[in-house]
C-alpha positions in Angstrom: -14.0 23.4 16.3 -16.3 25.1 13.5 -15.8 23.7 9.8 -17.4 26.1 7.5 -17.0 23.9 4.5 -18.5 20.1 5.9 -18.3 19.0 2.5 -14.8 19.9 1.5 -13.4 18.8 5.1 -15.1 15.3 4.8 -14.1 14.6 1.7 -10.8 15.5 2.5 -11.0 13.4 5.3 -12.0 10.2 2.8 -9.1 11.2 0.8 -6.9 10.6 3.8 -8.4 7.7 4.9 -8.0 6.0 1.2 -4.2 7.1 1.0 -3.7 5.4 4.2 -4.7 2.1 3.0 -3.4 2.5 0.2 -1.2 -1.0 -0.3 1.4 0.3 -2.9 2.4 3.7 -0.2 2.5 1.0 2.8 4.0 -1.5 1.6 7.0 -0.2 0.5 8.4 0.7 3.7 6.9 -2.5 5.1 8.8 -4.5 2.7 12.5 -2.7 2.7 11.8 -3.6 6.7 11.2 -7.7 5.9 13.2 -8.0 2.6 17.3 -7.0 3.4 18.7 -8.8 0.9 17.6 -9.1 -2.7 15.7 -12.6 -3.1 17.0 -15.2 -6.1 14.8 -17.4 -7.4 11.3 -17.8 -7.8 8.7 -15.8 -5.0 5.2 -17.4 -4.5 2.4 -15.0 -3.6 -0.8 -16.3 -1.9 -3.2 -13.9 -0.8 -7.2 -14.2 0.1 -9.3 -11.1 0.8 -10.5 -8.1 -0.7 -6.8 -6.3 -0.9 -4.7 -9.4 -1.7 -4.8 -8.1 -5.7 -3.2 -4.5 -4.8 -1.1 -6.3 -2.0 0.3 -8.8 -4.7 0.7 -6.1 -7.3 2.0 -3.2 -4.8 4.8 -6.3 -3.9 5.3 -7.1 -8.0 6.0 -3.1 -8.3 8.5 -3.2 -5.4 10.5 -6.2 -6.6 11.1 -4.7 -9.9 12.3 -2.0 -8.7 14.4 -3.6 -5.9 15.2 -7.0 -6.7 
């Protein structure tokens, strides 16, 4: 395969790469799988790592919405 435009198709490629870890698109159907019901009550959130902050805020965004 020829790609005339390296720079365009790479960076596309990035792009794709970023949306695909992007917690707040993943999660969401990830979480309607684990979480049925609504939850009542309080819900702790303990996360360690370089993505638990979009993790924890991707899950924050979800529960408001659903919950």
């Amino acid at each position: 395969m020829l790609i005339n435009h390296q720079q365009s198709f790479l960076l596309g490629a990035f792009r794709a790469a970023l949306d695909a870890a992007n917690p707040s698109v993943i999660l969401q159907d990830g979480l309607s799988k684990v979480f049925k019901e609504p939850l009542v009550g309080r819900v702790l959130v303990l996360g360690a790592g370089k993505a638990a902050a979009s993790m924890a805020k991707a899950l924050e965004l979800y529960a408001a919405s659903h919950w």
